[in-house]
TIZAKOL-649286 format. One record per residue: residue number from 1; x, y, z of N, C-alpha, C in turn. Coordinates in Angstrom, 2 decimals, padded with zeros to 5 digits, always signed. Atoms other than C-alpha are relative to their C-alpha. Layout:
# residues N
R     i      n_c1      n_c2      n_c3     ca_c1     ca_c2     ca_c3      c_c1      c_c2      c_c3
R   NUM         X         Y         Z         X         Y         Z         X         Y         Z
...
This chain:
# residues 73
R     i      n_c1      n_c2      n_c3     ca_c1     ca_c2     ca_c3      c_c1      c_c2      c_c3
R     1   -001.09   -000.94   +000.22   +011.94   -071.04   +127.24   +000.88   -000.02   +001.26
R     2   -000.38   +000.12   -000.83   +014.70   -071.37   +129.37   +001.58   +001.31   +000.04
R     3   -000.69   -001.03   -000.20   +017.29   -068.64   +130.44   +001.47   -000.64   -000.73
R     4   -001.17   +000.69   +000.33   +020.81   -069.17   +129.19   +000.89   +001.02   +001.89
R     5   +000.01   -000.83   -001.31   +022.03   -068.19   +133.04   +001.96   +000.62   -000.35
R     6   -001.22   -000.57   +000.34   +025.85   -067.69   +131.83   +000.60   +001.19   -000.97
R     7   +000.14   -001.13   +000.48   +025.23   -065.63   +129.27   -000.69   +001.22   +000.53
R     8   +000.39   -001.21   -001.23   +023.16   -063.55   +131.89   +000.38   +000.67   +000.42
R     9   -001.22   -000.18   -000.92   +025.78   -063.36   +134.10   +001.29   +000.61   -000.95
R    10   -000.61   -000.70   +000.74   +028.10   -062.22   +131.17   -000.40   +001.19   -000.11
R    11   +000.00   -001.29   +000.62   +026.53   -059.62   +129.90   -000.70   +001.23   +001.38
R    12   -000.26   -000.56   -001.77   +025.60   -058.44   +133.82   +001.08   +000.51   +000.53
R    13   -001.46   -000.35   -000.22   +028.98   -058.08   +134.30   +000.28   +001.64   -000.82
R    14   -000.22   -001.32   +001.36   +029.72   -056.09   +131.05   -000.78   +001.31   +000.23
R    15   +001.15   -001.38   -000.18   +026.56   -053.49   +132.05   +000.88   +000.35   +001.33
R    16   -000.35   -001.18   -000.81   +028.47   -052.93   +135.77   +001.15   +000.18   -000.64
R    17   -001.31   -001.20   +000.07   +031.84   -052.20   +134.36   -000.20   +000.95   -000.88
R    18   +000.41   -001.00   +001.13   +030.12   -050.29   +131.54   -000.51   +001.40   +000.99
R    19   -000.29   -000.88   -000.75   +028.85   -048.59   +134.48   +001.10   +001.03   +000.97
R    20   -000.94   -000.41   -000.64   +031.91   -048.09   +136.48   +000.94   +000.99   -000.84
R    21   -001.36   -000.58   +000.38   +034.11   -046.94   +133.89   -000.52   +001.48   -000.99
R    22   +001.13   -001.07   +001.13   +031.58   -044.25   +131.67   -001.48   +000.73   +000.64
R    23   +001.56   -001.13   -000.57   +028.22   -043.48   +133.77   +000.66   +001.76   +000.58
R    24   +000.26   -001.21   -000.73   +030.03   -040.75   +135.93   +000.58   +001.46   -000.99
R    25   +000.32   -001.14   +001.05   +030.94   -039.01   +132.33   -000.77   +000.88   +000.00
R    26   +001.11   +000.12   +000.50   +027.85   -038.70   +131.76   -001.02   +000.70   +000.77
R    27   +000.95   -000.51   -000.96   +026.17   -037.60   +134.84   -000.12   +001.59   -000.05
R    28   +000.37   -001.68   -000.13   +024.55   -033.96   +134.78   +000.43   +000.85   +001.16
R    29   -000.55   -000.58   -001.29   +026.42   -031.63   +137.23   -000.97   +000.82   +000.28
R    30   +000.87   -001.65   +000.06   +024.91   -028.93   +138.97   +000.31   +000.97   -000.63
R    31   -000.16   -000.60   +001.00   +024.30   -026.19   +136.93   +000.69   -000.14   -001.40
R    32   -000.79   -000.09   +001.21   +025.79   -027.51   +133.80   -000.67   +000.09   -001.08
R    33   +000.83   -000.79   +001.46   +022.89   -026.34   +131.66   +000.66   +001.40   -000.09
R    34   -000.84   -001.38   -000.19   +024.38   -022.75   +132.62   +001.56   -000.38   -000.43
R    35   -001.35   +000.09   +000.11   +028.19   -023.65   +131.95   -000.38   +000.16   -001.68
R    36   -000.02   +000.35   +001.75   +029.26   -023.55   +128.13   +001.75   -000.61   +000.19
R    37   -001.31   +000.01   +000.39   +032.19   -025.17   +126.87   +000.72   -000.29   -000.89
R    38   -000.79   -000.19   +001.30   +035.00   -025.50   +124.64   -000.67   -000.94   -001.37
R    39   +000.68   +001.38   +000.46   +033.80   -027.65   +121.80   +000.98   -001.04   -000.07
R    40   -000.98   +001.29   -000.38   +036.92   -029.85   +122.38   -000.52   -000.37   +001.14
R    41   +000.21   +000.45   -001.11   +035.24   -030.34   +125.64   -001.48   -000.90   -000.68
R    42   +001.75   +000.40   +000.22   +031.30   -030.63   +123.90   +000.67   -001.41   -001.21
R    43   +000.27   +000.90   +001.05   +033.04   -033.17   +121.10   +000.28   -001.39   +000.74
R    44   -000.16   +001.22   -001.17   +034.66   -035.39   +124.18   -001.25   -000.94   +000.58
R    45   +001.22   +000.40   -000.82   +031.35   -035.30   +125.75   -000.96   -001.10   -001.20
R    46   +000.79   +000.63   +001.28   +029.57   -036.72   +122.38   +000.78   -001.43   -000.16
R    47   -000.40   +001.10   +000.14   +032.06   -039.23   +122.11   +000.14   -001.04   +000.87
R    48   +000.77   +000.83   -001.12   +031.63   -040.64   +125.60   -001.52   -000.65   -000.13
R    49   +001.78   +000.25   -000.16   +027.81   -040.76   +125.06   +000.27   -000.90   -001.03
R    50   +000.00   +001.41   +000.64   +028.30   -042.68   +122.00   +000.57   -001.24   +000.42
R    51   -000.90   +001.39   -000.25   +030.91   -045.20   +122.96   -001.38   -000.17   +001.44
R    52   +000.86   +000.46   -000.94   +028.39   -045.48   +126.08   -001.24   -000.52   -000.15
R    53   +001.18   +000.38   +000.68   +025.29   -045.84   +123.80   +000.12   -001.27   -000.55
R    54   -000.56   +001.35   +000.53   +026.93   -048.28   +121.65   -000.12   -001.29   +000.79
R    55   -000.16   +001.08   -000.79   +028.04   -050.65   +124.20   -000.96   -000.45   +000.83
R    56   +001.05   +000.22   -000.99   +024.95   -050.58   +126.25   -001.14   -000.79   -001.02
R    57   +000.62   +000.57   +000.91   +022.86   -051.55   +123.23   +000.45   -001.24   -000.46
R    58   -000.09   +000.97   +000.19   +025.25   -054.39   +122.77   -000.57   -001.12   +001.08
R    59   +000.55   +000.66   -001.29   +024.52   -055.66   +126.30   -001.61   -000.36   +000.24
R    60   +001.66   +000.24   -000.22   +020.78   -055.13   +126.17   -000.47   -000.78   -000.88
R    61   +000.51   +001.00   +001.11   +020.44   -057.15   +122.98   +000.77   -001.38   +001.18
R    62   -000.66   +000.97   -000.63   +022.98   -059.91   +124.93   -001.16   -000.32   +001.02
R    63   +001.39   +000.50   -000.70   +020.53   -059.66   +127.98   -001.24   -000.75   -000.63
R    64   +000.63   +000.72   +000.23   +017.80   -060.09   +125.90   -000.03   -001.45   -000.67
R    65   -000.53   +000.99   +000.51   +019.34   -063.08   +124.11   -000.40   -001.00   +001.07
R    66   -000.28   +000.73   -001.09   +020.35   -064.53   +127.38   -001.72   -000.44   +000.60
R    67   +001.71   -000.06   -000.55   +016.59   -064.27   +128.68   -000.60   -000.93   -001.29
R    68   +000.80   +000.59   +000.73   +015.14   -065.72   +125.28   +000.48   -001.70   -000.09
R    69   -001.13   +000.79   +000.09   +017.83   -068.43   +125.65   +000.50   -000.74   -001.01
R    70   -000.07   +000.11   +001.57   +018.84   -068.47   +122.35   +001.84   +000.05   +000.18
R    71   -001.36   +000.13   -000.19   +022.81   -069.32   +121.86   +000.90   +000.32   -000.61
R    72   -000.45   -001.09   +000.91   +025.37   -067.04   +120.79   +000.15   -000.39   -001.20
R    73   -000.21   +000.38   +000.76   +026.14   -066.71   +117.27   +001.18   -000.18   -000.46
């Protein structure tokens, strides 16, 4: 089994800007179990987490791809 190392390196990429541009959504403030807020704020927040779920699940299948070295479809 041999790595596919470009597709690696692709979807490596894709996970930091997935980080850069969506983790600090996401991150738990202090006290923000105590806060409440608008639900235009709580439906924003839901829709970050998905679009962030989504895309991360595409990447982790890609990783594992890349690792099994199996070639895109």
């Amino acid at each position: 089994m041999a790595i596919d190392a470009q597709r690696f390196a692709e979807a490596f990429e894709r996970l930091e800007s997935l980080d850069d541009r969506l983790t600090h959504k996401l991150r738990p403030r202090p006290a923000a179990g105590l806060m409440r807020g608008s639900a235009e704020q709580h439906e924003e927040q839901l829709r970050d987490l998905a679009a962030y779920t989504l895309e991360l699940k595409d990447i982790v299948k890609e990783l594992f791809l890349a690792i099994a070295g199996k070639k895109p479809q």
